[in-house]
C-alpha positions in Angstrom: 6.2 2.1 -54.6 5.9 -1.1 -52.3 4.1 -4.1 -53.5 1.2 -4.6 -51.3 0.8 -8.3 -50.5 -2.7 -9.0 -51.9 -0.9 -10.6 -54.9 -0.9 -14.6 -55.1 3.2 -15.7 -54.8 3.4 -18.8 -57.2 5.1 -20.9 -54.3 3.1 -20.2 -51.2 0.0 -20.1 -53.2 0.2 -23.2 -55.3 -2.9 -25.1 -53.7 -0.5 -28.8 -54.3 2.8 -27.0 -52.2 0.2 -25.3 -50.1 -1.9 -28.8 -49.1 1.2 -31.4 -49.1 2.7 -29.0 -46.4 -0.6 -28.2 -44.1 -1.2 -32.5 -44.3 2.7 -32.8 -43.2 2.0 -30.5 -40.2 -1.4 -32.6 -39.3 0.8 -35.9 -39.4 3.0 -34.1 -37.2 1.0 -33.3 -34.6 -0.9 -36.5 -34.8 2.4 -37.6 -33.8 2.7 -35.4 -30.9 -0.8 -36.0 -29.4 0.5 -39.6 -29.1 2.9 -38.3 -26.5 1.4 -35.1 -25.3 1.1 -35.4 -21.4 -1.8 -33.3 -21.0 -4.5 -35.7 -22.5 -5.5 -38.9 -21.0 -4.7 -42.2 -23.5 -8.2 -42.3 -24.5 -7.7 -38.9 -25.6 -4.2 -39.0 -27.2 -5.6 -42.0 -29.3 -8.9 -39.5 -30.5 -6.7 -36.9 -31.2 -4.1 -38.8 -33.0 -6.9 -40.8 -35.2 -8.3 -36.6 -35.7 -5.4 -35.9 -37.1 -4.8 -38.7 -39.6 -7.8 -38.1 -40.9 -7.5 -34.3 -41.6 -4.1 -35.0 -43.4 -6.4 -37.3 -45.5 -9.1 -35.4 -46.3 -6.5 -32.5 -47.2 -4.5 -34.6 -49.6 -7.8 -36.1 -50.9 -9.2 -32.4 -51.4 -5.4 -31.5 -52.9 -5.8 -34.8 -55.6 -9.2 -33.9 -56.6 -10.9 -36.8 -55.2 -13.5 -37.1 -53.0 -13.5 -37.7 -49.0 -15.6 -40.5 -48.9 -13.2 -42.1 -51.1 -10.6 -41.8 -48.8 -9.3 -45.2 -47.2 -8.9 -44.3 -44.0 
């Protein structure tokens, strides 16, 4: 009988794992709207500074803390 994939997986699922990697990815493409031709610099510079701020509201969320007590 197949497992069906409802079940939580200890690695993928572990809210720390899961967090540290979705606030790497936001910090990576903060990097890449630096550089990303199809937005003025006005733009790049809001969508970077969007970015930064997600990846610190998820590790804030991840730590337990609150986002207002985020130093941004």
């Amino acid at each position: 009988m197949r497992s069906s994939d409802n079940q939580l997986d200890i690695f993928r699922d572990d809210p720390a794992i899961s967090a540290a990697r979705e606030a790497n990815a936001c910090r990576q493409a903060a990097a890449t709207a630096l550089v990303d031709p199809h937005w003025s610099r006005v733009e790049q510079q809001a969508r970077h500074a969007h970015y930064l701020r997600e990846a610190a509201r998820i590790e804030a969320k991840a730590s337990g803390r609150e986002c207002h007590e985020v130093d941004l």
